[in-house]
N, C-alpha and C positions, 0 to 999 in steps of 0.2 A: 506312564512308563513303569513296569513291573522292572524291579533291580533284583538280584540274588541276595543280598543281605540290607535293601532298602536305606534309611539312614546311612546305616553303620558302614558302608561301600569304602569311603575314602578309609574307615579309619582300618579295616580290612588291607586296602592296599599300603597302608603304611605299612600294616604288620608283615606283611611278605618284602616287601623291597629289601629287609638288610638277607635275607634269605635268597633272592633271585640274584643280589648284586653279588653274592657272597660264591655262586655257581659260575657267574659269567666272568670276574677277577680270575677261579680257579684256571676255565677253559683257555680264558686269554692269556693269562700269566702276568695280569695288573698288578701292581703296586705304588704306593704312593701318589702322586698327582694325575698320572694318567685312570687311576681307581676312584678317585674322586669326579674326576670328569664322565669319568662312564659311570657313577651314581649320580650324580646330575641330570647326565641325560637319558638318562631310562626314567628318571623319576618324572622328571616332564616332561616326555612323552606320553609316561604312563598316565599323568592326569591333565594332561589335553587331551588326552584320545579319552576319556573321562567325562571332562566338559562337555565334549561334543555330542554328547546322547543328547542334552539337552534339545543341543539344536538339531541337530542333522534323523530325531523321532526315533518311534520304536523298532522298527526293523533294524535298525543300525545297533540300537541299544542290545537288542539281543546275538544278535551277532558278535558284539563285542563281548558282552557275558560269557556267551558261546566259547569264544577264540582265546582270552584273557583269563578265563579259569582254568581252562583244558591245557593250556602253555605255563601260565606260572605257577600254578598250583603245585605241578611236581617238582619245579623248580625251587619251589620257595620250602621243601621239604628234603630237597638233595640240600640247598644250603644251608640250613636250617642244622642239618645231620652234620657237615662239615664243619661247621661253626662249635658244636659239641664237641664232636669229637677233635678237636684243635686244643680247646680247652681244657679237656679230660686230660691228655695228652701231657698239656705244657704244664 
């Protein structure tokens, strides 16, 4: 199974999580305990759907590369942005 950044996959998806969670808080208007439960569950979702290349082979593996960089990638660069600029900011 050929990965976009092979080893380094999981620790890729760390780097974007505070970046994605940081977009979906904004949209939903989360804070505090309901923000933390939707970082939870995005985080494991995002690495059981992870997992499951292993088992479920390649076709799935790339569809999921496919689906999962094309969706948080901008994601994780909208929050990423907001995250700065909050900072800059305060």
């Amino acid at each position: 199974m050929a990965e976009l950044f092979g080893e380094l996959t999981p620790i890729v998806l760390l780097a974007m999580l505070p970046g994605v969670i940081e977009m979906l808080k904004k949209w939903f208007k989360l804070v505090d305990t309901p923000a933390e439960i939707l970082a939870f569950g995005v985080g494991f979702v995002l690495f059981f759907l992870y997992q499951l290349q292993t088992i479920l082979g390649v076709v799935y593996a790339q569809w999921f590369s496919i689906v999962f960089y094309s969706v948080l990638a901008p994601l994780t660069v909208m929050g990423y942005y907001n995250l700065t600029k909050g900072s800059a900011a305060g």
